[in-house]
Every structure is written in structure tokens, then in C-alpha cells.
PDB file of the backbone (N, CA, C, O) and the ligand in Angstrom, with CONECT records:
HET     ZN  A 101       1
ATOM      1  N   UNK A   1     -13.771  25.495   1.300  1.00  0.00           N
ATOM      2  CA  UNK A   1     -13.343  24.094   1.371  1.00  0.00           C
ATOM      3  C   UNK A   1     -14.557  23.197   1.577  1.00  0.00           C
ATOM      4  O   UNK A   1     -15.230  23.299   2.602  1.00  0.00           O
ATOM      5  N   UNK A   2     -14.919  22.097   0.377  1.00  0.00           N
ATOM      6  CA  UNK A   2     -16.014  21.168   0.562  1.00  0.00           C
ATOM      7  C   UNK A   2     -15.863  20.031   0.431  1.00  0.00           C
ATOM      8  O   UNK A   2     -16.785  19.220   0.346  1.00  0.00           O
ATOM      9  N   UNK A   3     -14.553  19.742   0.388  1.00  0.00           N
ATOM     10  CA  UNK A   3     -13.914  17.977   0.171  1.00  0.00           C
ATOM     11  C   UNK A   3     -14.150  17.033   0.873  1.00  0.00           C
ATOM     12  O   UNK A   3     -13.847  16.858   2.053  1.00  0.00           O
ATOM     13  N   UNK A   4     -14.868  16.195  -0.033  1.00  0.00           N
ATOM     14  CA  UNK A   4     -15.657  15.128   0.548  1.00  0.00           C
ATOM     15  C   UNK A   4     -14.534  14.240   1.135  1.00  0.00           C
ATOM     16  O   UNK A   4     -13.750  13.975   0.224  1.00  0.00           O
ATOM     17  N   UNK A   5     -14.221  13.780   2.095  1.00  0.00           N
ATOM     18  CA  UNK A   5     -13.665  12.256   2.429  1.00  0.00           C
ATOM     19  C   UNK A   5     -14.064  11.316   2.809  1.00  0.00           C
ATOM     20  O   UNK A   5     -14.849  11.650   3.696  1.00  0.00           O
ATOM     21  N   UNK A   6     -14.054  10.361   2.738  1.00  0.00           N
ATOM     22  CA  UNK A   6     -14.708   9.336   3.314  1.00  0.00           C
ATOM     23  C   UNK A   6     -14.178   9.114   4.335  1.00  0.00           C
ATOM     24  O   UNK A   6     -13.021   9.330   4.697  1.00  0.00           O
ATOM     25  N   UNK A   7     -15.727   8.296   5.258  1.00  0.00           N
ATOM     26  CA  UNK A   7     -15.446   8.126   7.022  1.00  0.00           C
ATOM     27  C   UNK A   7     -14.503   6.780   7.356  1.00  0.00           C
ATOM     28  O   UNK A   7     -14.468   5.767   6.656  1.00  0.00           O
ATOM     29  N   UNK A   8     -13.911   6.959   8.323  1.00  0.00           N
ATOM     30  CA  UNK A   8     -13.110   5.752   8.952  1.00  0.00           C
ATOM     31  C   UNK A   8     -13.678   4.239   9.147  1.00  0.00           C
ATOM     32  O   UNK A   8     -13.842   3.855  10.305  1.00  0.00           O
ATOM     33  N   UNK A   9     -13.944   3.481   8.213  1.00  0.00           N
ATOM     34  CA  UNK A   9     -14.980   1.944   8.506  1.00  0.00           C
ATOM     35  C   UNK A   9     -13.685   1.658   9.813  1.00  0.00           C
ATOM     36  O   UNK A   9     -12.964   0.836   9.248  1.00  0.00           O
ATOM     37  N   UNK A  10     -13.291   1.820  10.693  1.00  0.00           N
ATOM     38  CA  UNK A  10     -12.677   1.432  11.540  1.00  0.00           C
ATOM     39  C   UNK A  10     -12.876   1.977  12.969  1.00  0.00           C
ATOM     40  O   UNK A  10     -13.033   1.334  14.007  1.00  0.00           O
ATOM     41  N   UNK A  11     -12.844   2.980  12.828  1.00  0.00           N
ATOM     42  CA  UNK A  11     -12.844   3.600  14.573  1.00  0.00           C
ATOM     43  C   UNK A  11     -14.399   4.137  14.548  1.00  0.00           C
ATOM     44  O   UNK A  11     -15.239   4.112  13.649  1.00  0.00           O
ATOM     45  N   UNK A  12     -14.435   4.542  15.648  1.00  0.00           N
ATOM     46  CA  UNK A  12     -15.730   5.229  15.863  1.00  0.00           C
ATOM     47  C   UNK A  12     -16.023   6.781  16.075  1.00  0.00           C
ATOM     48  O   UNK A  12     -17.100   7.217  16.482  1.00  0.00           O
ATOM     49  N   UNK A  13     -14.898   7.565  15.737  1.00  0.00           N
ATOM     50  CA  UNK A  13     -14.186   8.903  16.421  1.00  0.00           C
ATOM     51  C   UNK A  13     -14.646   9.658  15.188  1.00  0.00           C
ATOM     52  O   UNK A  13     -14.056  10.708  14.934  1.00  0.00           O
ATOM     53  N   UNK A  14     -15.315   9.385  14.643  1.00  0.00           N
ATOM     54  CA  UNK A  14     -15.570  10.691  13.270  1.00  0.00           C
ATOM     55  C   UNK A  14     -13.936  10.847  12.290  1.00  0.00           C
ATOM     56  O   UNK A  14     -13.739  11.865  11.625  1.00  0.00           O
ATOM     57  N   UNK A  15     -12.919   9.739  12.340  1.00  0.00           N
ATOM     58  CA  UNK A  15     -12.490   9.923  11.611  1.00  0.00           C
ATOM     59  C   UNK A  15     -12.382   9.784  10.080  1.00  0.00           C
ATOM     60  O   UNK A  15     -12.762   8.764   9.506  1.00  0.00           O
ATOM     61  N   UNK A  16     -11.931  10.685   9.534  1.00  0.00           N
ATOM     62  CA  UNK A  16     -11.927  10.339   7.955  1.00  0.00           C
ATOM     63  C   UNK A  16     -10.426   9.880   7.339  1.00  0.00           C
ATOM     64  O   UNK A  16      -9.420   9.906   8.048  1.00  0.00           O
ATOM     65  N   UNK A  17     -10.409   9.541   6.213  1.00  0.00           N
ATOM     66  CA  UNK A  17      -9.387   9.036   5.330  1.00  0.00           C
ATOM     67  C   UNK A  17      -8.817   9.995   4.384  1.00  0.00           C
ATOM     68  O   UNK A  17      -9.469  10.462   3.450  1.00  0.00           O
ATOM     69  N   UNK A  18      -7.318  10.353   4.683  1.00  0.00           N
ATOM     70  CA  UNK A  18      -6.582  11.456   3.846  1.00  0.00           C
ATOM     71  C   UNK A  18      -5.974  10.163   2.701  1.00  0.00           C
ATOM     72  O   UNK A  18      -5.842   8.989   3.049  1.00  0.00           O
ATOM     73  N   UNK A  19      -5.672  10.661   1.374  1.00  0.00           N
ATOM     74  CA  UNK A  19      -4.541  10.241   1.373  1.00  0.00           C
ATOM     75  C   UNK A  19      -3.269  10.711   1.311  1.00  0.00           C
ATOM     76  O   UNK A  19      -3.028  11.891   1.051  1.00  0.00           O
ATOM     77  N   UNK A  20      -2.348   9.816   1.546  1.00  0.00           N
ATOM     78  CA  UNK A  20      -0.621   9.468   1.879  1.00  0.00           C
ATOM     79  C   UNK A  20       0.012   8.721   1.264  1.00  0.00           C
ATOM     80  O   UNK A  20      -0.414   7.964   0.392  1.00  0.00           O
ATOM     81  N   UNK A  21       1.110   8.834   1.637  1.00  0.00           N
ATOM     82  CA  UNK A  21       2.328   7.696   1.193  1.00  0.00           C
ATOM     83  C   UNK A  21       2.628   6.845   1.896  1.00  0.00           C
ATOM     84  O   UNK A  21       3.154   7.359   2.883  1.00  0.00           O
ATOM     85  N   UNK A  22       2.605   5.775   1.980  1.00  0.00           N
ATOM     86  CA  UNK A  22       3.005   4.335   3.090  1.00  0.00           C
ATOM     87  C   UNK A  22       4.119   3.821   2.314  1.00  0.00           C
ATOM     88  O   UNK A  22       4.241   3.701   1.095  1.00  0.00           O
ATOM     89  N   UNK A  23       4.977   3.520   3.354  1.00  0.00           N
ATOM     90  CA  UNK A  23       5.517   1.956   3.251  1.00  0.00           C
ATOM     91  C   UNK A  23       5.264   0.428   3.828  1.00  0.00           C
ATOM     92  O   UNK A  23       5.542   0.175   5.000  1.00  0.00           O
ATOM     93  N   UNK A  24       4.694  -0.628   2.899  1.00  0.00           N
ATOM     94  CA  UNK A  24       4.267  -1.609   2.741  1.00  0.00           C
ATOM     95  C   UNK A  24       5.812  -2.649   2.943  1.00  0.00           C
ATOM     96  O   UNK A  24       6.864  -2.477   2.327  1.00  0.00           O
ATOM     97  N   UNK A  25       5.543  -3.660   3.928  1.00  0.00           N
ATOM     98  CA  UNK A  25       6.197  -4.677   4.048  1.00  0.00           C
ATOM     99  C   UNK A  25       5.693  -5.729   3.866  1.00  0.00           C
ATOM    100  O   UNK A  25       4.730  -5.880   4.618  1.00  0.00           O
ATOM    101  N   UNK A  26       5.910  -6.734   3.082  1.00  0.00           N
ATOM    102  CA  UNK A  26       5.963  -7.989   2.552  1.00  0.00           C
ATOM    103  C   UNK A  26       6.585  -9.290   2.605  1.00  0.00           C
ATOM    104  O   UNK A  26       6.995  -9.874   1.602  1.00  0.00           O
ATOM    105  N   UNK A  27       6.655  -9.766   3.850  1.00  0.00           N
ATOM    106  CA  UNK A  27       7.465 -10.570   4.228  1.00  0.00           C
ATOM    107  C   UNK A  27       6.969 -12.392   3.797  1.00  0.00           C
ATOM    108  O   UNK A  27       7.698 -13.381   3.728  1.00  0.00           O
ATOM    109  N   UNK A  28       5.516 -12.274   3.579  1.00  0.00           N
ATOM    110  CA  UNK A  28       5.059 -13.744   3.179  1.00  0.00           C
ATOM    111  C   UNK A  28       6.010 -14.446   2.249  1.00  0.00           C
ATOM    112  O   UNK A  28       5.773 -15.617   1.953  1.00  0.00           O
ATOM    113  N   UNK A  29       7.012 -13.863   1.789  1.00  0.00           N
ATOM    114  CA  UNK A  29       8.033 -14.835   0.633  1.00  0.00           C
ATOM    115  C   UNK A  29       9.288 -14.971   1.366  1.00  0.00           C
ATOM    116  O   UNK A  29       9.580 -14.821   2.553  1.00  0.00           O
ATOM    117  N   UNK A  30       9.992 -15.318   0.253  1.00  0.00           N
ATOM    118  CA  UNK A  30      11.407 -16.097   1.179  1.00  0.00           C
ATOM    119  C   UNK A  30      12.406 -14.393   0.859  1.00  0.00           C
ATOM    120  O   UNK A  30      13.487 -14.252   1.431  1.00  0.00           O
ATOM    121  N   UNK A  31      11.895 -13.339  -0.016  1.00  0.00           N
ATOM    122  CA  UNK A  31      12.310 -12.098  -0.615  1.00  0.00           C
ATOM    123  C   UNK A  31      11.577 -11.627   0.314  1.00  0.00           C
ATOM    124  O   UNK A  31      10.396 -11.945   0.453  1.00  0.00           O
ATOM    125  N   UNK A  32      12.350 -10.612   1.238  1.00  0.00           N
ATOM    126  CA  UNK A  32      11.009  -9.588   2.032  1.00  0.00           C
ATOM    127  C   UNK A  32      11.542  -8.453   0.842  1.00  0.00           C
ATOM    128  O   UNK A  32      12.552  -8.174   0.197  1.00  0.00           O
ATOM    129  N   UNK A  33       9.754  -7.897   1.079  1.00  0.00           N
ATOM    130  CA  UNK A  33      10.578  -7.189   0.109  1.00  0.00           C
ATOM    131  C   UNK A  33       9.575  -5.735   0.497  1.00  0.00           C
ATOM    132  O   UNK A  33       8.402  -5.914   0.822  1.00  0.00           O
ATOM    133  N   UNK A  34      10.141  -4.357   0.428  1.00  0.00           N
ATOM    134  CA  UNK A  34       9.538  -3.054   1.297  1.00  0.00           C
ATOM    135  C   UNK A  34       9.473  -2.729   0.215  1.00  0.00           C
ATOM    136  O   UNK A  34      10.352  -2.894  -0.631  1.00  0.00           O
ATOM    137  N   UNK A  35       7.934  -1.971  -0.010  1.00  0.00           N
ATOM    138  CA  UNK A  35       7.770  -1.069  -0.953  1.00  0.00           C
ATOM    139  C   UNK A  35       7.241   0.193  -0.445  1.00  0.00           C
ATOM    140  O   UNK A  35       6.186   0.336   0.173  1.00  0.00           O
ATOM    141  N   UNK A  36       8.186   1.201  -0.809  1.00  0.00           N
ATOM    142  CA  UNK A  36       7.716   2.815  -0.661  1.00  0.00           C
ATOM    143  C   UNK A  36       6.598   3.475  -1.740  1.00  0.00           C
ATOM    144  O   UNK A  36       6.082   3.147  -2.808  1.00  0.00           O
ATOM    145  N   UNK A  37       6.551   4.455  -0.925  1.00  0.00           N
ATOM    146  CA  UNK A  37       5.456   5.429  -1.992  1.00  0.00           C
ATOM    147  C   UNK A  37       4.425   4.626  -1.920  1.00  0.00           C
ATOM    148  O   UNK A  37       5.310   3.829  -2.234  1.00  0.00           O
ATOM    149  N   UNK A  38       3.545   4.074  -1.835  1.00  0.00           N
ATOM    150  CA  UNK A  38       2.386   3.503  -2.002  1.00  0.00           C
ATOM    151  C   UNK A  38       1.452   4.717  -1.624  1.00  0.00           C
ATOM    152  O   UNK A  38       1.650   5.628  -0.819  1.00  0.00           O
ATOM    153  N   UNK A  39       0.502   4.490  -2.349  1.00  0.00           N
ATOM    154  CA  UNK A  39      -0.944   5.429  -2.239  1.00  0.00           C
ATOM    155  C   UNK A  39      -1.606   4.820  -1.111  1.00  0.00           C
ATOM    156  O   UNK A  39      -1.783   3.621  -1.329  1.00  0.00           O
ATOM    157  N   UNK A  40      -1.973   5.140  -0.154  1.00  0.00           N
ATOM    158  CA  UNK A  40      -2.818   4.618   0.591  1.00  0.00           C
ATOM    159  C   UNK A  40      -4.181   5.525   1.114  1.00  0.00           C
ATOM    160  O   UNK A  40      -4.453   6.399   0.290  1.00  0.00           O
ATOM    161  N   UNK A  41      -4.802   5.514   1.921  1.00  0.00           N
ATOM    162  CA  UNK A  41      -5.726   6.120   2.654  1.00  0.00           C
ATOM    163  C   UNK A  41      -5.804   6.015   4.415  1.00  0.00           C
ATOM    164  O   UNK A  41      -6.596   5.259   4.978  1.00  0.00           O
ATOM    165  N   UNK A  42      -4.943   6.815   5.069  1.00  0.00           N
ATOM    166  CA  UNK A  42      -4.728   7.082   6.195  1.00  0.00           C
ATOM    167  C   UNK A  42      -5.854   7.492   6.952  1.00  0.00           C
ATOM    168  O   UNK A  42      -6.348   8.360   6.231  1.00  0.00           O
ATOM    169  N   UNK A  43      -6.554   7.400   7.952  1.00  0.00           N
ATOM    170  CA  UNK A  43      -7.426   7.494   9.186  1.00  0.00           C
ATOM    171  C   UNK A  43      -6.198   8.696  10.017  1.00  0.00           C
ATOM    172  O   UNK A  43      -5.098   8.624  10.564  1.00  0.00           O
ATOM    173  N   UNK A  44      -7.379   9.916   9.626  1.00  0.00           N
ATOM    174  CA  UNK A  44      -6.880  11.159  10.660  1.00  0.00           C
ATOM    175  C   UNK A  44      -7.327  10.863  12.041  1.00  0.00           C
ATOM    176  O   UNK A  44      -7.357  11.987  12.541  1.00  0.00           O
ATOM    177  N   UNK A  45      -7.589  10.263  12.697  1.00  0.00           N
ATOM    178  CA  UNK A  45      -8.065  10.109  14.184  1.00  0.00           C
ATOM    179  C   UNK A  45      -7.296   8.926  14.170  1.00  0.00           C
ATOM    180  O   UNK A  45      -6.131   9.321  14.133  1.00  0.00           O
ATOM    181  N   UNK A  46      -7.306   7.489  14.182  1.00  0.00           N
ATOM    182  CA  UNK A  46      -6.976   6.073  14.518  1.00  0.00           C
ATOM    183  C   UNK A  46      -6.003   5.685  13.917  1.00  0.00           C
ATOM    184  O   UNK A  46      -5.504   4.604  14.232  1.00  0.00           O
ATOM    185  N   UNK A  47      -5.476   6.442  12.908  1.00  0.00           N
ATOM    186  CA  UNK A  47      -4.017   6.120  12.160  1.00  0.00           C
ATOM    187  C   UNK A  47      -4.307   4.820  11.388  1.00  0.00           C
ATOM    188  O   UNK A  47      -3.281   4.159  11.227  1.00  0.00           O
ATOM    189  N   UNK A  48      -5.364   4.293  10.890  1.00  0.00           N
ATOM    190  CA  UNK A  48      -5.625   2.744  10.107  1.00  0.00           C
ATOM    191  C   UNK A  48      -4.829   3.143   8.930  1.00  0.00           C
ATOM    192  O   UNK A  48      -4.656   4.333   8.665  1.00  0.00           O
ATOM    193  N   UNK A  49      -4.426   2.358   8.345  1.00  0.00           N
ATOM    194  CA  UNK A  49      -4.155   2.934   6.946  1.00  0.00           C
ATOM    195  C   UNK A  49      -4.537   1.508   5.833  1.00  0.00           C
ATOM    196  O   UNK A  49      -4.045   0.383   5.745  1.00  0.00           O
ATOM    197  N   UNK A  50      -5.592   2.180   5.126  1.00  0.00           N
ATOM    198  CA  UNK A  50      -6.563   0.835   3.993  1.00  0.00           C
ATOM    199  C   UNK A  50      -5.455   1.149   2.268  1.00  0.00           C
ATOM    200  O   UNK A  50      -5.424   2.270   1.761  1.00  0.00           O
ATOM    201  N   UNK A  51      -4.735   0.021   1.695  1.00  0.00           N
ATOM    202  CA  UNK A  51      -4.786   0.698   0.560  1.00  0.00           C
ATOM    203  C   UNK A  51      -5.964  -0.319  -0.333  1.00  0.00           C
ATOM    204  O   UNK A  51      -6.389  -1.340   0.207  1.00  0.00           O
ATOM    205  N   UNK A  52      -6.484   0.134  -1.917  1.00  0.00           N
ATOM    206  CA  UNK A  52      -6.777  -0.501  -2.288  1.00  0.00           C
ATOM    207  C   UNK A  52      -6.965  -1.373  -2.786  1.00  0.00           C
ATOM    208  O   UNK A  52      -5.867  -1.814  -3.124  1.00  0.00           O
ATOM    209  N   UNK A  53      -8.242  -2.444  -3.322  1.00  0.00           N
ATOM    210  CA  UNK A  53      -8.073  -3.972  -4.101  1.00  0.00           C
ATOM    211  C   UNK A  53      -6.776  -3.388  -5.447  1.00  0.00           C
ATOM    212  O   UNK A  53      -5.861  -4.205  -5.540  1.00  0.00           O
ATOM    213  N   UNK A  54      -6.688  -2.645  -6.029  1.00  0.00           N
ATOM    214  CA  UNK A  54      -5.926  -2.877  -7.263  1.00  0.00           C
ATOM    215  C   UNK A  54      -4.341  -2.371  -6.527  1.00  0.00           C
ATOM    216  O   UNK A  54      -3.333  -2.699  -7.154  1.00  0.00           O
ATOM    217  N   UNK A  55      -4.190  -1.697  -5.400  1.00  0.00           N
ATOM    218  CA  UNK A  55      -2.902  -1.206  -5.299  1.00  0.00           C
ATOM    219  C   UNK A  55      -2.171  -2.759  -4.030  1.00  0.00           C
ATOM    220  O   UNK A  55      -0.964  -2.993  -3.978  1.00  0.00           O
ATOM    221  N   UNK A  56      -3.193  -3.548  -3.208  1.00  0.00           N
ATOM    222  CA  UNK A  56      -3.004  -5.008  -3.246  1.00  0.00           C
ATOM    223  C   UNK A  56      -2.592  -5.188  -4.006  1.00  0.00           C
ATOM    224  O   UNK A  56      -1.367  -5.075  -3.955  1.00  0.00           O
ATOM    225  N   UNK A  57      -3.027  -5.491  -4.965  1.00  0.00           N
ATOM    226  CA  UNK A  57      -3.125  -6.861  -6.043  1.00  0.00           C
ATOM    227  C   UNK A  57      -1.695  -6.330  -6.803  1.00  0.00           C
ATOM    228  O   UNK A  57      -0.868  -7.119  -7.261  1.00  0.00           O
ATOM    229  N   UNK A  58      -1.545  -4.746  -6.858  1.00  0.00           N
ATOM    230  CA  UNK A  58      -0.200  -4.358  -7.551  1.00  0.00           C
ATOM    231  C   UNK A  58       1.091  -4.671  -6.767  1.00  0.00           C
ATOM    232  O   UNK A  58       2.155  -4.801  -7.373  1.00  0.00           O
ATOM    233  N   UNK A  59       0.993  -4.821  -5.109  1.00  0.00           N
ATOM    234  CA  UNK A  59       1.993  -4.967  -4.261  1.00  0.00           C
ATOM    235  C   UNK A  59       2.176  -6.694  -4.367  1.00  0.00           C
ATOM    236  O   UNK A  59       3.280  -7.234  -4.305  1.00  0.00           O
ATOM    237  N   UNK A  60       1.475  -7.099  -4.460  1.00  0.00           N
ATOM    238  CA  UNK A  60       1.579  -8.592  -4.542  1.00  0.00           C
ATOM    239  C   UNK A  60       2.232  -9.295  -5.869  1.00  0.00           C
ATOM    240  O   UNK A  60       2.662 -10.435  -6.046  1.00  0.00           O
ATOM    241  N   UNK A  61       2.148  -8.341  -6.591  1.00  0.00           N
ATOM    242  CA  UNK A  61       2.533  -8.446  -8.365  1.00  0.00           C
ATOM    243  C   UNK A  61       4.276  -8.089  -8.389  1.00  0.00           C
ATOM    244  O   UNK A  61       5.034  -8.695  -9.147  1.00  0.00           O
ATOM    245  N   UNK A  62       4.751  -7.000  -7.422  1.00  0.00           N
ATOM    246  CA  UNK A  62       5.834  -6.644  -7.098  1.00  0.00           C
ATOM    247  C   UNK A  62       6.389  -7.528  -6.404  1.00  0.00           C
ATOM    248  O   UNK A  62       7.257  -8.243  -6.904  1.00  0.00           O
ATOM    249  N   UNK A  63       6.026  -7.652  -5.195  1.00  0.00           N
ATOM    250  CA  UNK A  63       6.489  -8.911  -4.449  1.00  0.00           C
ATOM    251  C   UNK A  63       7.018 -10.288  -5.263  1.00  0.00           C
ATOM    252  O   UNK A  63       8.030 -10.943  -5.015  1.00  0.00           O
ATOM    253  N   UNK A  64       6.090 -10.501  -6.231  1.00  0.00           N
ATOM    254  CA  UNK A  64       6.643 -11.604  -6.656  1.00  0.00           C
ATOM    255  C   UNK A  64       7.879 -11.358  -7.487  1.00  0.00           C
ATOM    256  O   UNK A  64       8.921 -11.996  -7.336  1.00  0.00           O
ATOM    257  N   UNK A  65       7.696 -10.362  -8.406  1.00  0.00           N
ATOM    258  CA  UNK A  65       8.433  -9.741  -8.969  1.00  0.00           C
ATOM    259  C   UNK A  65      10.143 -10.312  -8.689  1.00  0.00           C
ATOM    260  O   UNK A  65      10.949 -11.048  -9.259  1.00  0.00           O
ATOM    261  N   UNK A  66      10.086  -9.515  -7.527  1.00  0.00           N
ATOM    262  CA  UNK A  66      11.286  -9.223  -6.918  1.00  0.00           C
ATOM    263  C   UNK A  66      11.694 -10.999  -6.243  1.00  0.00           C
ATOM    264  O   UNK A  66      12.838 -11.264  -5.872  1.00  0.00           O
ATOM    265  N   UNK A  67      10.824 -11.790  -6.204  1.00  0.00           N
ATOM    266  CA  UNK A  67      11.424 -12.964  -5.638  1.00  0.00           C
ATOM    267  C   UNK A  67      12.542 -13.589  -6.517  1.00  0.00           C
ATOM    268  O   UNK A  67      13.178 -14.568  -6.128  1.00  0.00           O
ATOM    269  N   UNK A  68      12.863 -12.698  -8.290  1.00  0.00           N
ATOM    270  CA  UNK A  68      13.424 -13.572  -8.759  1.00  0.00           C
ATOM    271  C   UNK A  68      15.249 -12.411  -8.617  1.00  0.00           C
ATOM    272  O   UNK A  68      16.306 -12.658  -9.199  1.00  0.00           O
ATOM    273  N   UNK A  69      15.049 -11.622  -7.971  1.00  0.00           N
ATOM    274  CA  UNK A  69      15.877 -10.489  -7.995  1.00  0.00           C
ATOM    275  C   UNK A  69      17.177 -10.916  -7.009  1.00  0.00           C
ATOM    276  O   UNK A  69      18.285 -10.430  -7.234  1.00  0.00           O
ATOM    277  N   UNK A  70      17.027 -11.564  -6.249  1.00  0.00           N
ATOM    278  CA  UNK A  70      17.669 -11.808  -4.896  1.00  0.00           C
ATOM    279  C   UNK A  70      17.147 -13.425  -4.454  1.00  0.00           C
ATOM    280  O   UNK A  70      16.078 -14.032  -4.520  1.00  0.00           O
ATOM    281  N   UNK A  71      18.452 -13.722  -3.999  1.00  0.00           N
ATOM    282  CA  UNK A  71      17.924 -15.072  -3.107  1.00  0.00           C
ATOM    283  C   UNK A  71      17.241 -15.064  -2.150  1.00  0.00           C
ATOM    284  O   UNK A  71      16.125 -15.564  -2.009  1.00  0.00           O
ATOM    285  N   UNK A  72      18.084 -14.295  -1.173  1.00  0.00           N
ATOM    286  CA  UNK A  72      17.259 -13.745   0.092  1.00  0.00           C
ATOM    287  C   UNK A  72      17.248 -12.756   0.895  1.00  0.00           C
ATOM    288  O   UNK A  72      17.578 -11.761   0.250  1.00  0.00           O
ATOM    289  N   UNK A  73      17.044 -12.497   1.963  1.00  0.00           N
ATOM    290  CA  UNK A  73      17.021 -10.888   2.212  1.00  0.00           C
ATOM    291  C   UNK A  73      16.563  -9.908   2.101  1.00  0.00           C
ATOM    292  O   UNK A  73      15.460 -10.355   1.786  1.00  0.00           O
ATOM    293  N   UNK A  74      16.411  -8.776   2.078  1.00  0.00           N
ATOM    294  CA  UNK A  74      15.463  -7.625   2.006  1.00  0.00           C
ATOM    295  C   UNK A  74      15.550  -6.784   0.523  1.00  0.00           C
ATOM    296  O   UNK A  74      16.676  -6.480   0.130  1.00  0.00           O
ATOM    297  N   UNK A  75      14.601  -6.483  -0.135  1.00  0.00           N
ATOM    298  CA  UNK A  75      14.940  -5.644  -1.675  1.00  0.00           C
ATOM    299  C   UNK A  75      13.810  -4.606  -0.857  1.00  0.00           C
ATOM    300  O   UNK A  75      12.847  -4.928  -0.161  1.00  0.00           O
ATOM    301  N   UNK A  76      14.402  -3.024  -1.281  1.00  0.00           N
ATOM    302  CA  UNK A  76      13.667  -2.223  -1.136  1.00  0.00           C
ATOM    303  C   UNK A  76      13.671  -1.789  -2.277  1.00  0.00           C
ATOM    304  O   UNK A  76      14.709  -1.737  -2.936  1.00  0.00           O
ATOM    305  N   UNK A  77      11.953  -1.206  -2.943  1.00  0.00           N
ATOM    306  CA  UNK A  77      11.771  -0.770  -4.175  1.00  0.00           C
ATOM    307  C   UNK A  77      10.972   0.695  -4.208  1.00  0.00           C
ATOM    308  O   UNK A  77      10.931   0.931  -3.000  1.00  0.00           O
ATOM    309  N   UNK A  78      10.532   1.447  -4.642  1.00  0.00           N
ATOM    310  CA  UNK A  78       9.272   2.473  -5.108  1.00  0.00           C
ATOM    311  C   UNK A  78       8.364   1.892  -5.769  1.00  0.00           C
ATOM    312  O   UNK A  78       8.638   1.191  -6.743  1.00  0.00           O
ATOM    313  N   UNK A  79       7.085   2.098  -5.327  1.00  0.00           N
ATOM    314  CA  UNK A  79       5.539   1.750  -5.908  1.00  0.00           C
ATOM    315  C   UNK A  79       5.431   2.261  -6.951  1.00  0.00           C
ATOM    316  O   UNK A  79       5.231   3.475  -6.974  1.00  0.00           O
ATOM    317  N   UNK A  80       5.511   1.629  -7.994  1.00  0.00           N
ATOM    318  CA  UNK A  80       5.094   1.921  -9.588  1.00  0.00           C
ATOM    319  C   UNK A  80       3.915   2.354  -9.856  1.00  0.00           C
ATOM    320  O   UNK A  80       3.175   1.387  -9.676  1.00  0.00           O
ATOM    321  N   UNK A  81       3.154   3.457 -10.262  1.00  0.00           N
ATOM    322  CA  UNK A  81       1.811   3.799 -10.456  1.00  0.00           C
ATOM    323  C   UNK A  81       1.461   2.956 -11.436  1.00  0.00           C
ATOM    324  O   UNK A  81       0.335   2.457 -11.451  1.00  0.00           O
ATOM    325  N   UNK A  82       2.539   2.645 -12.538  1.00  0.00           N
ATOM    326  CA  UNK A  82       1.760   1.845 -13.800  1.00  0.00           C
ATOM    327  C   UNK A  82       1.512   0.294 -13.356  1.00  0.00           C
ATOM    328  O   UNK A  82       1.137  -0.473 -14.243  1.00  0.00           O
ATOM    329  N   UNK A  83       1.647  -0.073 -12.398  1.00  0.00           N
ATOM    330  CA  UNK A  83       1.655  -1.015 -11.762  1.00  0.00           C
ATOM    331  C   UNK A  83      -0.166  -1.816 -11.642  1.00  0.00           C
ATOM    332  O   UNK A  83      -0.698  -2.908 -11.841  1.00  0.00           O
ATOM    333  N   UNK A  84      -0.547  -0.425 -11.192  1.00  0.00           N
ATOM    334  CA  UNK A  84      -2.197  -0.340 -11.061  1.00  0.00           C
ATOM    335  C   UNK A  84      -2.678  -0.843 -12.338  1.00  0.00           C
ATOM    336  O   UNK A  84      -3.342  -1.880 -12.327  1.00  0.00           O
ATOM    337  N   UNK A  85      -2.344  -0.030 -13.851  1.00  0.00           N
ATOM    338  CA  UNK A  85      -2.886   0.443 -14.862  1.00  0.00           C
ATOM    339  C   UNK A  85      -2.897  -1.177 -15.568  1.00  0.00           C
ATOM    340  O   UNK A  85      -3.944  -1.559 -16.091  1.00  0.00           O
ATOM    341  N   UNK A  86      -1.669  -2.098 -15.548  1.00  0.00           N
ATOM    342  CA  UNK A  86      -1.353  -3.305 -15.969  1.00  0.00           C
ATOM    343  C   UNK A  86      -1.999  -4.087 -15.260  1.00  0.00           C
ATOM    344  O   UNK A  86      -1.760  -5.261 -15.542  1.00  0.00           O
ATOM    345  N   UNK A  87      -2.906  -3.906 -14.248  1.00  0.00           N
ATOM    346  CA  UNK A  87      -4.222  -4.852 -13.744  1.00  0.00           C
ATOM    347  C   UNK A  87      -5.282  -5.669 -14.781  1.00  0.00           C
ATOM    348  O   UNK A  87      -6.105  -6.473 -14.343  1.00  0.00           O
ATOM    349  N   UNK A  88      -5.138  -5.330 -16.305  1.00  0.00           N
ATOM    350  CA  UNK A  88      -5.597  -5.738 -16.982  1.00  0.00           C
ATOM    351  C   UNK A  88      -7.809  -5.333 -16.772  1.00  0.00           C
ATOM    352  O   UNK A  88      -8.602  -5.798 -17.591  1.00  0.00           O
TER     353      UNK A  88
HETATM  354 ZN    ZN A 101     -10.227   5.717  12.126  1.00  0.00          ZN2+
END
């Protein structure tokens, strides 16, 4: 076993970053709206969890998404991988 991970930019404990699955909440709209499955990168020591600029920018793309789905209230969805890929 030689798998590189990268270190925790957060704690100071020698932790590194697995990745996982998160669920992301989104409440900045008048749609909250929870998205599962997300790719993220979890901190084995401090529990941080970073996802990235394109899987942002894909949750924010959803979010809006969904503002036209519902008036108000909560929509729960699954994180689209092609979501990333349509970043243009
Ligand atoms: Zn950490």
C-alpha cells in the first residue's frame, strides 16, 4: 500500500483526506434544497470535509435548478456526476 493522500490544510494532527459521500445542504434560496452522494474529501483526524471548485459550482447549478421545481420547502435530490462534466 503506497497511496498518496493529501494532508489536512485544516488541522494540525497529520490528518489526511479520504474520499466519501456527503450530504450537502443548501439553504441560501427560498428552495432548500439537500443533495446526496456528493464526492467530497473527508479529513480522517478533524472530520473537515472540502468538496471541490467544479463539484461547488455543480451544487450551486442544482440548487438553482431545483428553485423552479417547488415553491417552497425542502427538495431532496442525488449528485449528478455529469453535473461536473457540463462545467463547460
Ligand atoms: Zn484535518
Amino acid at each position: 500500500m503506497n497511496e498518496q493522500r493529501p494532508p489536512c490544510a485544516v488541522c494540525n494532527m497529520g490528518g489526511h483526506l479520504v474520499d466519501e459521500r456527503i450530504t450537502e445542504t443548501d439553504d441560501t434560496r427560498a428552495v432548500i434544497v439537500v443533495v446526496r452522494q456528493v464526492p467530497a474529501q473527508v479529513c480522517d483526524r478533524c472530520g473537515t470535509t472540502t468538496v471541490t471548485d467544479e463539484v461547488a459550482e455543480a451544487l450551486a447549478r442544482i440548487a438553482d435548478a431545483q428553485q423552479g421545481n417547488a415553491v417552497s420547502g425542502t427538495v431532496v435530490v442525488d449528485f449528478d456526476e455529469r453535473r461536473i462534466a457540463a462545467a463547460g
